[in-house]
PyMOL Python script that loads the backbone (N, CA, C, O; Angstrom):
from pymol import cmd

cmd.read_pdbstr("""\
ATOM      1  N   UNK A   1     119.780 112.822  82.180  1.00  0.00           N
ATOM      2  CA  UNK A   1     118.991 112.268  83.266  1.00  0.00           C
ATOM      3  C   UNK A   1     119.959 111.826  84.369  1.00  0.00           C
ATOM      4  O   UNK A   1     120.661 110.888  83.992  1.00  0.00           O
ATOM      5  N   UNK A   2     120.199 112.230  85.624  1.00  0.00           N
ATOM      6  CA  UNK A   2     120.264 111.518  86.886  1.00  0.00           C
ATOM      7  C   UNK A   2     119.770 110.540  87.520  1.00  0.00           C
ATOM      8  O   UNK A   2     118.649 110.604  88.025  1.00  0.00           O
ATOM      9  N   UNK A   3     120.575 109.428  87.594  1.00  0.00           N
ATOM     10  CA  UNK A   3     119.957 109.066  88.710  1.00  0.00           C
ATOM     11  C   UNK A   3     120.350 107.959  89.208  1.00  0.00           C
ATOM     12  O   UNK A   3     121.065 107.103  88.686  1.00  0.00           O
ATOM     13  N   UNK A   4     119.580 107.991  90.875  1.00  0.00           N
ATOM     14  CA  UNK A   4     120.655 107.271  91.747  1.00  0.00           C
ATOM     15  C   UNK A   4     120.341 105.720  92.368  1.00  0.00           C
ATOM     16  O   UNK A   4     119.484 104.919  91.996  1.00  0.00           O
ATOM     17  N   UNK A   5     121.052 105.630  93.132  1.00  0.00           N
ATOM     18  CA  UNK A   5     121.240 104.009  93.673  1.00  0.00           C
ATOM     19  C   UNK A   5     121.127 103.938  94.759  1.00  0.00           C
ATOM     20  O   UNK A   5     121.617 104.914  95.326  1.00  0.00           O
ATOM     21  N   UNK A   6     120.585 103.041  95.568  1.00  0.00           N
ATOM     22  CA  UNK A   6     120.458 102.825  97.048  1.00  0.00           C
ATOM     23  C   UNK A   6     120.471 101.599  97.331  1.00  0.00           C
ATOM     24  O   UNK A   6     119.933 100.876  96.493  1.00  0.00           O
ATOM     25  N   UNK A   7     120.986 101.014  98.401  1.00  0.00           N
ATOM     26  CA  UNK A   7     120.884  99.642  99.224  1.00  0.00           C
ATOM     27  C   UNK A   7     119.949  99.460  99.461  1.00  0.00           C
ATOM     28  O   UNK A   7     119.351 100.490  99.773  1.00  0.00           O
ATOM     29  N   UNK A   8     118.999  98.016  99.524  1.00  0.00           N
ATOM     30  CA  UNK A   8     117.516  98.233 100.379  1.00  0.00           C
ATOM     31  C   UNK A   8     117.885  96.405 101.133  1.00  0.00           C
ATOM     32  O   UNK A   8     118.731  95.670 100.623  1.00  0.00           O
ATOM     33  N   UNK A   9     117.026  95.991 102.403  1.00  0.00           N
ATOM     34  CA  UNK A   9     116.905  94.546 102.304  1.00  0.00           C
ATOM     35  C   UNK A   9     115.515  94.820 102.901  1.00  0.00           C
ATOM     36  O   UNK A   9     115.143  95.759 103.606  1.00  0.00           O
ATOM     37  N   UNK A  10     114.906  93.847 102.474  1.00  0.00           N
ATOM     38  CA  UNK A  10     113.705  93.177 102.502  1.00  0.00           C
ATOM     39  C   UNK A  10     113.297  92.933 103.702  1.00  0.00           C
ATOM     40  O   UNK A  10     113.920  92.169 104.439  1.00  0.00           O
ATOM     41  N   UNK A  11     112.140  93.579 104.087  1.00  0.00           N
ATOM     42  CA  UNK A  11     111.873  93.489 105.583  1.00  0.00           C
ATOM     43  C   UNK A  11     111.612  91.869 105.514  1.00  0.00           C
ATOM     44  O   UNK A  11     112.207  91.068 106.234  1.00  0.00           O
ATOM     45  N   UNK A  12     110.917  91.621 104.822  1.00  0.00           N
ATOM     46  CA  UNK A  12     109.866  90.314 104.759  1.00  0.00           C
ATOM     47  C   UNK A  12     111.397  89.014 105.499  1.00  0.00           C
ATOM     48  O   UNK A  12     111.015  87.944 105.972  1.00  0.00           O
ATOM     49  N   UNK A  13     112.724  89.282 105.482  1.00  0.00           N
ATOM     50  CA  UNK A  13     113.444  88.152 105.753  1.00  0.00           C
ATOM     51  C   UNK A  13     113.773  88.359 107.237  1.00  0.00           C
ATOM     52  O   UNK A  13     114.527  87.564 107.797  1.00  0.00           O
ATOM     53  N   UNK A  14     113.140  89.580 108.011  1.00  0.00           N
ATOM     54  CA  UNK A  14     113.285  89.810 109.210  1.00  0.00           C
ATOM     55  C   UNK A  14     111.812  89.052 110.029  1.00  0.00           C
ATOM     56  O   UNK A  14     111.797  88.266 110.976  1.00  0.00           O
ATOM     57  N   UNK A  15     110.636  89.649 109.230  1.00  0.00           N
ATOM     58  CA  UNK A  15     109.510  88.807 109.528  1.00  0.00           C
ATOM     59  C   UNK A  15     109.150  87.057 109.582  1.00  0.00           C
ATOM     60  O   UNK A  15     108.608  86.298 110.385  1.00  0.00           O
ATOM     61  N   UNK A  16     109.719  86.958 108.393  1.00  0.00           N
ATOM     62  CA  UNK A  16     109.703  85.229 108.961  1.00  0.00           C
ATOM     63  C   UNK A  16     110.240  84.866 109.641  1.00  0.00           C
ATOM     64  O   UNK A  16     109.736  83.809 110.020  1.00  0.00           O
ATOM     65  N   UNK A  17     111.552  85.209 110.406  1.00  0.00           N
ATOM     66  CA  UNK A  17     112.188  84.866 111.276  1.00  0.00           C
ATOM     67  C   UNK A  17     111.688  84.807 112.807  1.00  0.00           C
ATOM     68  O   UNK A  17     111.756  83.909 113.646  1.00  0.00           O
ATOM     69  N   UNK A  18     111.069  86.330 112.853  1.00  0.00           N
ATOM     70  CA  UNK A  18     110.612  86.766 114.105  1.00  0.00           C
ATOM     71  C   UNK A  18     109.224  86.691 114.466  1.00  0.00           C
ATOM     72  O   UNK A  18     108.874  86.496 115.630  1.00  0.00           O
ATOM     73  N   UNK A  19     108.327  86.855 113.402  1.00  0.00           N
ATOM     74  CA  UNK A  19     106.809  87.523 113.902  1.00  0.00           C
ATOM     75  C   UNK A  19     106.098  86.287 113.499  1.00  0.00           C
ATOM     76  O   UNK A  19     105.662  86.138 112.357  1.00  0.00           O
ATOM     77  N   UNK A  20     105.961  85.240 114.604  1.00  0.00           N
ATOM     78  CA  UNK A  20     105.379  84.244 114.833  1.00  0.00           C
ATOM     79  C   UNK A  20     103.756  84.121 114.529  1.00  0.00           C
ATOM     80  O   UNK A  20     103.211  83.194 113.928  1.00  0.00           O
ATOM     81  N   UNK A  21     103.086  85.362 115.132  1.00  0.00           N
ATOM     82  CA  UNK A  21     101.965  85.753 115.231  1.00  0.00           C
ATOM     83  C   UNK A  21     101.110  86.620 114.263  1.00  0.00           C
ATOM     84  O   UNK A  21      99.895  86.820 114.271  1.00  0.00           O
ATOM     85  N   UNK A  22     102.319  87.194 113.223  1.00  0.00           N
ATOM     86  CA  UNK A  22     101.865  87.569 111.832  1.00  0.00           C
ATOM     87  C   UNK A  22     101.048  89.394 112.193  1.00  0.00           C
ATOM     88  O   UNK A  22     100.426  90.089 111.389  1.00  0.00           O
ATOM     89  N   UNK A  23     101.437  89.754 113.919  1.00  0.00           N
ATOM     90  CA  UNK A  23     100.636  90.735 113.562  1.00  0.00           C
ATOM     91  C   UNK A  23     101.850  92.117 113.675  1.00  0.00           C
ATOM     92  O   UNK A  23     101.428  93.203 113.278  1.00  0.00           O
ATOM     93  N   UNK A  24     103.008  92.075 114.094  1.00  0.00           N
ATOM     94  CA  UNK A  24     103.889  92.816 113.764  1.00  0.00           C
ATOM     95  C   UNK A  24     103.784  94.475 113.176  1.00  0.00           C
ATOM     96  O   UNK A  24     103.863  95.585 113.702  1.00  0.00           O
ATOM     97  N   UNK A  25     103.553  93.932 111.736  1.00  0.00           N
ATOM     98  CA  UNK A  25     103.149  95.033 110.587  1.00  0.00           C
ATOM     99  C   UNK A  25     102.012  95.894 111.137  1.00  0.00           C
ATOM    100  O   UNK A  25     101.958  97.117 111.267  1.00  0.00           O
ATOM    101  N   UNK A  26     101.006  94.823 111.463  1.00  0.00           N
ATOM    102  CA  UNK A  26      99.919  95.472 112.301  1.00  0.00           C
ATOM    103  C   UNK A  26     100.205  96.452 113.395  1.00  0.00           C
ATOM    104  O   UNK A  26      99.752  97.539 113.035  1.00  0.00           O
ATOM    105  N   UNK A  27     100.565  96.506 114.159  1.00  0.00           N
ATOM    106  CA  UNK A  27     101.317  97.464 115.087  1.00  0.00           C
ATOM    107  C   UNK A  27     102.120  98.787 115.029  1.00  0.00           C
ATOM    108  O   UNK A  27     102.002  99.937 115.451  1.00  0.00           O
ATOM    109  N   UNK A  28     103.054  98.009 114.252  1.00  0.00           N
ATOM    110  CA  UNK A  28     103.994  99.011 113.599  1.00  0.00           C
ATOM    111  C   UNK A  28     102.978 100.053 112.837  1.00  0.00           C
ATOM    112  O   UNK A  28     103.146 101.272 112.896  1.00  0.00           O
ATOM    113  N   UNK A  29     102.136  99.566 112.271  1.00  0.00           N
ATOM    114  CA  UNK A  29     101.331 100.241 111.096  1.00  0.00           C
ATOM    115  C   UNK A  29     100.824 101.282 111.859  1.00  0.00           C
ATOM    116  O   UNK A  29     101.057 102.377 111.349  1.00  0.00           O
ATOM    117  N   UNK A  30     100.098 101.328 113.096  1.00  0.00           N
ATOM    118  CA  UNK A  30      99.783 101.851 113.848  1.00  0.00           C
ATOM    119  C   UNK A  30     100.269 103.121 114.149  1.00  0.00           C
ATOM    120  O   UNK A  30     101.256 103.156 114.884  1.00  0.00           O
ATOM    121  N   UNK A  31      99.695 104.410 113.659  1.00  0.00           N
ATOM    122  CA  UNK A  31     100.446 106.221 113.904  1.00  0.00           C
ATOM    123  C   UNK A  31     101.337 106.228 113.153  1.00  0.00           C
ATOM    124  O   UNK A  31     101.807 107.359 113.030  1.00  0.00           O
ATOM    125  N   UNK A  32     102.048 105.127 112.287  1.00  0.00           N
ATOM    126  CA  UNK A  32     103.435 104.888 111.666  1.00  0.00           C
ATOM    127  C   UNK A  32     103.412 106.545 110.991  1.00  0.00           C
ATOM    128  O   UNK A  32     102.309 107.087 110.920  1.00  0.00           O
ATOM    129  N   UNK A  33     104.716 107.356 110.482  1.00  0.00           N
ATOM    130  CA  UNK A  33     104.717 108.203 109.934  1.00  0.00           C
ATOM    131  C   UNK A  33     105.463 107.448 108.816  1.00  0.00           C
ATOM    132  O   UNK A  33     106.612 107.838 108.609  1.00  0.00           O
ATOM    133  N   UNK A  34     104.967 106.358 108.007  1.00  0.00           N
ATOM    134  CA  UNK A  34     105.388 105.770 106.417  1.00  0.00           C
ATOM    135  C   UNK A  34     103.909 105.313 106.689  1.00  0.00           C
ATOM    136  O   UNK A  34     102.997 105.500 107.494  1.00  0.00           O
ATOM    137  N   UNK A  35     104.231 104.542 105.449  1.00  0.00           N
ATOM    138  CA  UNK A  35     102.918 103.614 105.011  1.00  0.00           C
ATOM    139  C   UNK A  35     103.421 102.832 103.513  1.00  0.00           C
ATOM    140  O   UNK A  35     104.140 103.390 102.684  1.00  0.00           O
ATOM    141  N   UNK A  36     102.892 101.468 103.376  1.00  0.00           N
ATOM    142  CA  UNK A  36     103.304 100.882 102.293  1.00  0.00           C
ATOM    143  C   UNK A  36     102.085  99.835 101.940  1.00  0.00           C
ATOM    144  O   UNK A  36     101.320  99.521 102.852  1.00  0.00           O
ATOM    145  N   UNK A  37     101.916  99.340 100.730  1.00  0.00           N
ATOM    146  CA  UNK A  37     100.894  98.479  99.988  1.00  0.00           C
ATOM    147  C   UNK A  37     100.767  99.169  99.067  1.00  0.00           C
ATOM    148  O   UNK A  37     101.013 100.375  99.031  1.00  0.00           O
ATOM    149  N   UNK A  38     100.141  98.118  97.721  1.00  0.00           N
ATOM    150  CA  UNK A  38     100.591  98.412  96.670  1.00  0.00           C
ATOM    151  C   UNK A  38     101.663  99.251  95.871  1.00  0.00           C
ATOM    152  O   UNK A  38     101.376  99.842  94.830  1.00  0.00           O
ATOM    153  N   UNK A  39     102.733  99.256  96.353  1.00  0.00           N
ATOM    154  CA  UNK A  39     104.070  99.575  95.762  1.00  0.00           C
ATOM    155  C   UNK A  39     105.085  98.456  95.344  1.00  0.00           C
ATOM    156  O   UNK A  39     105.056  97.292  95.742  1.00  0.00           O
ATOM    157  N   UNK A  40     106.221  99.149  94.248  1.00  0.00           N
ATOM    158  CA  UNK A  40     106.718  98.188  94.331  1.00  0.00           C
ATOM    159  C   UNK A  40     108.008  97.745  95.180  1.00  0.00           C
ATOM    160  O   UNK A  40     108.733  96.753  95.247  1.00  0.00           O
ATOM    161  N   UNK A  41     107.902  99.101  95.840  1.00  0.00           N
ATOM    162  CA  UNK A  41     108.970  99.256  97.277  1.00  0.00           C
ATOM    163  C   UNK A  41     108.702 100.632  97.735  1.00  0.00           C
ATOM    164  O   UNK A  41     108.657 101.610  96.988  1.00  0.00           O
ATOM    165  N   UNK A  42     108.509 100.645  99.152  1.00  0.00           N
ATOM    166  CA  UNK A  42     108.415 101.327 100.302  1.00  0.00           C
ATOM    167  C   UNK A  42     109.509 101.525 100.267  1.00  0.00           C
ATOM    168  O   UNK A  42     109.951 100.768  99.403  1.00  0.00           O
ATOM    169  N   UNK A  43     110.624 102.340 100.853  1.00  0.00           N
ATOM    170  CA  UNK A  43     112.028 101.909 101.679  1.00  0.00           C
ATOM    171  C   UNK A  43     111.548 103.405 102.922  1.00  0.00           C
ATOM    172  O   UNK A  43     110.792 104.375 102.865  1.00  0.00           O
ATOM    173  N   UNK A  44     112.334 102.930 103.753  1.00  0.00           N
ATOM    174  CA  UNK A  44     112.487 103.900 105.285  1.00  0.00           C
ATOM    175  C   UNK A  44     113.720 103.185 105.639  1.00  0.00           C
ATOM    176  O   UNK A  44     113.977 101.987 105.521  1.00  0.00           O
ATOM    177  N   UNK A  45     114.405 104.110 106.076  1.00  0.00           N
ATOM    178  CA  UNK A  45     115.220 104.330 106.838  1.00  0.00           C
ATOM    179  C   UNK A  45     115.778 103.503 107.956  1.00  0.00           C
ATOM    180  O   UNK A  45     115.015 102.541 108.042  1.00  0.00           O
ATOM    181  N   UNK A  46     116.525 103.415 108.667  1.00  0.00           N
ATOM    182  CA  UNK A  46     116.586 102.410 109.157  1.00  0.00           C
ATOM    183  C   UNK A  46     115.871 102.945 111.246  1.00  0.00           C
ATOM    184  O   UNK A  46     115.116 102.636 112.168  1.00  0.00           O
ATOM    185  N   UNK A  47     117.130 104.105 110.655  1.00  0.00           N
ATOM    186  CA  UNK A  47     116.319 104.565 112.276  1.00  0.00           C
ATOM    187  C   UNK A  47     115.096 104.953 112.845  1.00  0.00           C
ATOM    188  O   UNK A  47     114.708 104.944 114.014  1.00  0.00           O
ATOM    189  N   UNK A  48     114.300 105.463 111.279  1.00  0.00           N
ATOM    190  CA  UNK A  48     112.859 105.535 111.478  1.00  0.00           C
ATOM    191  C   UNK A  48     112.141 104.733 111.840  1.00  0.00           C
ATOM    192  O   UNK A  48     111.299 105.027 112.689  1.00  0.00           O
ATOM    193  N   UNK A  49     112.259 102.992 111.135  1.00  0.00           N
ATOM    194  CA  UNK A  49     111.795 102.164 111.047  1.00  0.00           C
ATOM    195  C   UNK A  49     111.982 101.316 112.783  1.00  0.00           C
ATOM    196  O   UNK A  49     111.167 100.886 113.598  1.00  0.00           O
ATOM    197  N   UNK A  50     113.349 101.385 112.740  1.00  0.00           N
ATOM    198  CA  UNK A  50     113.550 101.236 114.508  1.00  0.00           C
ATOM    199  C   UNK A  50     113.171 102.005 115.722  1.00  0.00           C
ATOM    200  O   UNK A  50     113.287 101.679 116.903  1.00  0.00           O
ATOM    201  N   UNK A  51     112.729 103.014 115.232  1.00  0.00           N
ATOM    202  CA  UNK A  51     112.206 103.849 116.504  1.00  0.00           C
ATOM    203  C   UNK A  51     110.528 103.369 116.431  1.00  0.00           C
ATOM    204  O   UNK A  51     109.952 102.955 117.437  1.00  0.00           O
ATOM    205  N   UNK A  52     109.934 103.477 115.258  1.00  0.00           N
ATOM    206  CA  UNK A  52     108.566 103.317 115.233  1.00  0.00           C
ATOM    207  C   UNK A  52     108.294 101.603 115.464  1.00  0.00           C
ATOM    208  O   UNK A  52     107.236 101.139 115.889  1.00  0.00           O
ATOM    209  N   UNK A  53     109.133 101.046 115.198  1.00  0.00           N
ATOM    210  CA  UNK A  53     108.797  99.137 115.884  1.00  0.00           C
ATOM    211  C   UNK A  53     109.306  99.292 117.225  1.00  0.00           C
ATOM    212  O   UNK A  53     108.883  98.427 117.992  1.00  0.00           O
ATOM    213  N   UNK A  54     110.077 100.124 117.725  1.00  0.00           N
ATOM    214  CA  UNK A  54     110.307  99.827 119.027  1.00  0.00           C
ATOM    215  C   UNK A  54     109.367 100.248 119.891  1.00  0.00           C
ATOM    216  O   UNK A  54     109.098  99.444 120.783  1.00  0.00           O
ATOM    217  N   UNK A  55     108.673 101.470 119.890  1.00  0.00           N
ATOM    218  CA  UNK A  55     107.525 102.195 120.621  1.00  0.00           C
ATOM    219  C   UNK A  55     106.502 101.105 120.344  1.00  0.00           C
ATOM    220  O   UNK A  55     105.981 100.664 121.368  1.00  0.00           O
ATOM    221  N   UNK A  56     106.111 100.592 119.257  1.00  0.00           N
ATOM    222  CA  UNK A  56     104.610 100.033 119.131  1.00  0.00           C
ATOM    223  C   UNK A  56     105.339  98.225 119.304  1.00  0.00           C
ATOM    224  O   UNK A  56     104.451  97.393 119.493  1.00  0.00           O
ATOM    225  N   UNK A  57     106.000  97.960 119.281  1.00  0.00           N
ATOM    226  CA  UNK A  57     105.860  96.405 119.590  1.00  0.00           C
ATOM    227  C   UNK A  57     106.642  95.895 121.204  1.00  0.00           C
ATOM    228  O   UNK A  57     106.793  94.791 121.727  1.00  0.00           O
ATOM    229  N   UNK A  58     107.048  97.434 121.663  1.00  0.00           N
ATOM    230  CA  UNK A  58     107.338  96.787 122.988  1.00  0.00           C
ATOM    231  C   UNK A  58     106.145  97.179 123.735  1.00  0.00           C
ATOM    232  O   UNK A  58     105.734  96.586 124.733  1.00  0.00           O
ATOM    233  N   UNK A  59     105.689  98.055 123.282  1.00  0.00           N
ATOM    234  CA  UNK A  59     104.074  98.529 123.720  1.00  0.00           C
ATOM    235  C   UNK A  59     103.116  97.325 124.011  1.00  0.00           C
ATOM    236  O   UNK A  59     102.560  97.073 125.080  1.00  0.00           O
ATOM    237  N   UNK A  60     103.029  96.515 122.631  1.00  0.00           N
ATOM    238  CA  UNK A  60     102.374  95.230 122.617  1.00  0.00           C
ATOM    239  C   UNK A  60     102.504  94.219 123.395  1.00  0.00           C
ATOM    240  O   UNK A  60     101.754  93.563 124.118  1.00  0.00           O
ATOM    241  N   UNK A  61     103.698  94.210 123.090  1.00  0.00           N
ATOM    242  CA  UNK A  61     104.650  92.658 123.679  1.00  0.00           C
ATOM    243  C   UNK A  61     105.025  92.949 124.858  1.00  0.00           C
ATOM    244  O   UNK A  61     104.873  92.081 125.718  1.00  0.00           O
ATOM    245  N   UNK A  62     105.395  93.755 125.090  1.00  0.00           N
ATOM    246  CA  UNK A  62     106.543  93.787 126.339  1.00  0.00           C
ATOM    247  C   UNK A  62     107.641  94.214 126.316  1.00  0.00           C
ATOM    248  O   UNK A  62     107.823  95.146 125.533  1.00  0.00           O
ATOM    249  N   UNK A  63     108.898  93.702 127.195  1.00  0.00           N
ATOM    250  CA  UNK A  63     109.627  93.924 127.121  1.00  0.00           C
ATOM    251  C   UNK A  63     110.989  92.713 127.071  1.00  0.00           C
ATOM    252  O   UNK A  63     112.148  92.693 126.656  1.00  0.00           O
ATOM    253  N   UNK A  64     109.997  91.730 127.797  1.00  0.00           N
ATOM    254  CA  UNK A  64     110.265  90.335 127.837  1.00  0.00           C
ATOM    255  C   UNK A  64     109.869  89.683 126.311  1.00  0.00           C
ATOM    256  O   UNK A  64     110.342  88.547 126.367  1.00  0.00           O
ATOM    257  N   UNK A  65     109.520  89.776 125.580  1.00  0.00           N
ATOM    258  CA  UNK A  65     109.040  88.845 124.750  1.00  0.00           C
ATOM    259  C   UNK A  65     110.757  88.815 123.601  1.00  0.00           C
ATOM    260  O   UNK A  65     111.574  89.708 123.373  1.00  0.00           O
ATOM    261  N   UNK A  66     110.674  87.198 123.085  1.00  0.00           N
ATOM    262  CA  UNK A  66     112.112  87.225 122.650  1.00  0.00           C
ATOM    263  C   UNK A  66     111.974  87.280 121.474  1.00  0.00           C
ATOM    264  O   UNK A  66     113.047  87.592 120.957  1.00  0.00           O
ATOM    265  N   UNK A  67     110.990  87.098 120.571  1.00  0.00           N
ATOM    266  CA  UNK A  67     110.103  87.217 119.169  1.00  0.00           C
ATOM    267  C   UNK A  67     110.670  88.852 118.864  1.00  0.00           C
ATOM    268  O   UNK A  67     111.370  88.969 117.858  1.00  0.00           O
ATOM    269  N   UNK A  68     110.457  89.843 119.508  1.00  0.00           N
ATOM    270  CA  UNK A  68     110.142  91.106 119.607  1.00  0.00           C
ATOM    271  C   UNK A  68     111.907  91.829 119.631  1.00  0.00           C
ATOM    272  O   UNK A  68     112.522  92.651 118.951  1.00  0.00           O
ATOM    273  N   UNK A  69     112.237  90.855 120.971  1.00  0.00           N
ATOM    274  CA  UNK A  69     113.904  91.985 121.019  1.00  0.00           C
ATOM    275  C   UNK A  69     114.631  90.937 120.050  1.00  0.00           C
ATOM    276  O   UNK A  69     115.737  91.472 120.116  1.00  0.00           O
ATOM    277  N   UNK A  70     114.783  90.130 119.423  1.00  0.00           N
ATOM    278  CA  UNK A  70     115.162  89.496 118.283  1.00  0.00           C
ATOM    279  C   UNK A  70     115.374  90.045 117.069  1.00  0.00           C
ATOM    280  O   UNK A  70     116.484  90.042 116.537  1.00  0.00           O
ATOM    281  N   UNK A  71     114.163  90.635 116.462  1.00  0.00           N
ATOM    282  CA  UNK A  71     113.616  91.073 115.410  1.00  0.00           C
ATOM    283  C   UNK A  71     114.020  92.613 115.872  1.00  0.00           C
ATOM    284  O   UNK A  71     114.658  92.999 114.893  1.00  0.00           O
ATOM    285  N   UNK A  72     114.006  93.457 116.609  1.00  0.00           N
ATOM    286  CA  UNK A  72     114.563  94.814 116.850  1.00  0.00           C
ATOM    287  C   UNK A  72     116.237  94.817 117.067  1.00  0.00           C
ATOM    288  O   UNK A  72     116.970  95.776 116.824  1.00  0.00           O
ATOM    289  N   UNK A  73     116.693  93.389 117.632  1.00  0.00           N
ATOM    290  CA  UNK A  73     118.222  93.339 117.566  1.00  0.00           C
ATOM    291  C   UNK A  73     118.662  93.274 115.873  1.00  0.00           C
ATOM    292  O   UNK A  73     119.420  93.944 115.172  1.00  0.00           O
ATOM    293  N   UNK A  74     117.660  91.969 115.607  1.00  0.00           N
ATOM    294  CA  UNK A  74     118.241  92.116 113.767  1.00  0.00           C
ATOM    295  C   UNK A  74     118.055  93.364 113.306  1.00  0.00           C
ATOM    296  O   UNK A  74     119.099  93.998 113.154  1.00  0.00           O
ATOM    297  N   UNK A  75     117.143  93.868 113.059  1.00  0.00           N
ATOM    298  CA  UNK A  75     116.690  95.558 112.642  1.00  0.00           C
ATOM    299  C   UNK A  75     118.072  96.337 113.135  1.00  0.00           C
ATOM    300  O   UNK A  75     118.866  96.684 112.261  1.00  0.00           O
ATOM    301  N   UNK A  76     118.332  96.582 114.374  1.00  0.00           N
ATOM    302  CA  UNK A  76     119.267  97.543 114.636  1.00  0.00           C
ATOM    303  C   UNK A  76     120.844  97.232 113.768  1.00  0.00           C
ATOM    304  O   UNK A  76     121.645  98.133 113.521  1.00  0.00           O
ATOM    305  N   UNK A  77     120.988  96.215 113.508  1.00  0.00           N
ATOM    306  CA  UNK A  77     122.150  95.582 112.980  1.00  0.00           C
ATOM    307  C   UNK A  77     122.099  96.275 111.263  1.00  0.00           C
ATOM    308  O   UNK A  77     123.136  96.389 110.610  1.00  0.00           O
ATOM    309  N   UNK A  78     121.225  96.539 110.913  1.00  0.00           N
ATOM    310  CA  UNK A  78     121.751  96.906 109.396  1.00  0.00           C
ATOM    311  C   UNK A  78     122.029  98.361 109.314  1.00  0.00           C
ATOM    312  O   UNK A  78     121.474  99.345 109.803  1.00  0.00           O
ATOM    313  N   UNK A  79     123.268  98.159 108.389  1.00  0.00           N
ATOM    314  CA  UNK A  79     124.095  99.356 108.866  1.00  0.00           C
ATOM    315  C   UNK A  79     123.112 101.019 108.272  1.00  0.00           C
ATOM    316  O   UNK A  79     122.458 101.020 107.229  1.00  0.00           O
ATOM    317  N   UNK A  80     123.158 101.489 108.620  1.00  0.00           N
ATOM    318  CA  UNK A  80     122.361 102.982 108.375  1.00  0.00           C
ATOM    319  C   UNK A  80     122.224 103.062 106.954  1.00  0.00           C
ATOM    320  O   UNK A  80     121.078 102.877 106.546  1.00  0.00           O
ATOM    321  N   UNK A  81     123.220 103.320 105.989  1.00  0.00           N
ATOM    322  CA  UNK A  81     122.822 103.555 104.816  1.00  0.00           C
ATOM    323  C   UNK A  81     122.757 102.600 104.082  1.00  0.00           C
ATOM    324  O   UNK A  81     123.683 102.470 103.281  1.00  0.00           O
ATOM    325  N   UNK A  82     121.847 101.765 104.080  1.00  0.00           N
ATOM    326  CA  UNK A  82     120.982 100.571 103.847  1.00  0.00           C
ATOM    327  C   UNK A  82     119.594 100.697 103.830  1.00  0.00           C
ATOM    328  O   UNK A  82     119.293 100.046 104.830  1.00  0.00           O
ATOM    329  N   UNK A  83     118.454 101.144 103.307  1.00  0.00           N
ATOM    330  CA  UNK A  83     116.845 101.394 103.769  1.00  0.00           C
ATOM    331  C   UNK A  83     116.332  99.780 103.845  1.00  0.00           C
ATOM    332  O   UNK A  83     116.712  98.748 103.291  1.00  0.00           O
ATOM    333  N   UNK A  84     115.485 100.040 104.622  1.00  0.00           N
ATOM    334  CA  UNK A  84     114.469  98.920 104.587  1.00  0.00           C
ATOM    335  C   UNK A  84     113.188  99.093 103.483  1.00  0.00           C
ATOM    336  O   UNK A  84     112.787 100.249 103.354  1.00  0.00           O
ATOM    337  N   UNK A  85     112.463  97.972 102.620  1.00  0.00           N
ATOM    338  CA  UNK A  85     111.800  97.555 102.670  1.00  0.00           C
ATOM    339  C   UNK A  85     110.664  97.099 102.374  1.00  0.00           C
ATOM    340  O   UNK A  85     110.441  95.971 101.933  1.00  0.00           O
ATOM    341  N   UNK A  86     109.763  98.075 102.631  1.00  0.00           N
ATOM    342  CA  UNK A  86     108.746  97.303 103.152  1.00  0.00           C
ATOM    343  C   UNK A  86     107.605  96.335 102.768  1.00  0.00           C
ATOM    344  O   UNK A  86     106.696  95.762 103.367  1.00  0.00           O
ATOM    345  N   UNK A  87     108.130  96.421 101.305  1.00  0.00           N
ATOM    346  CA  UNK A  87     106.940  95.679 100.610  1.00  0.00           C
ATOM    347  C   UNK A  87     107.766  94.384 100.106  1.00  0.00           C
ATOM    348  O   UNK A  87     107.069  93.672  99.382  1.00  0.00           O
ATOM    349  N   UNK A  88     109.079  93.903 100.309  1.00  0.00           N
ATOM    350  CA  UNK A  88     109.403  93.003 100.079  1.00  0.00           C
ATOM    351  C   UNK A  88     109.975  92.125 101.340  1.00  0.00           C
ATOM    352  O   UNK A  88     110.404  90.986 101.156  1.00  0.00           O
TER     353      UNK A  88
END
""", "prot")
cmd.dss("prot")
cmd.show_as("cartoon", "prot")
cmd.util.cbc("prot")
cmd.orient("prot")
């Protein structure tokens, strides 16, 4: 049997930090090409995950909002081969 290993961190420690308003996920969720619930981990990518929060929450928010480029600055910071997520 094979088999392998991967890095993951937990979106959920990016969300409490940033998404004040709890609707975030909501957004993102929105056309997303992933999807997660009931698992016991999602993971995506990092650049996937940053391209698809950046289109739908600057969409929302703006461009001004500091909740938003906060939470996409932390996001961009984890290094590539690292996945996110999403159910933790």
């Amino acid at each position: 049997m094979n088999t392998n290993v991967c890095e993951y961190v937990g979106l959920s420690q990016f969300l409490e930090k940033w998404d004040t308003d709890g609707e975030f996920m909501t957004y993102i969720g929105n056309n997303a090409p992933f999807s997660w619930g009931d698992n016991n981990h999602s993971l995506v990518d990092v650049e996937s995950f940053l391209s698809q929060s950046e289109d739908a929450l600057l969409l929302e928010y703006g461009e001004d909002c500091p909740n938003v480029n906060g939470f996409l600055k932390d996001i961009n910071e984890v290094p590539r081969n690292i996945y996110i997520d999403l159910e933790s």
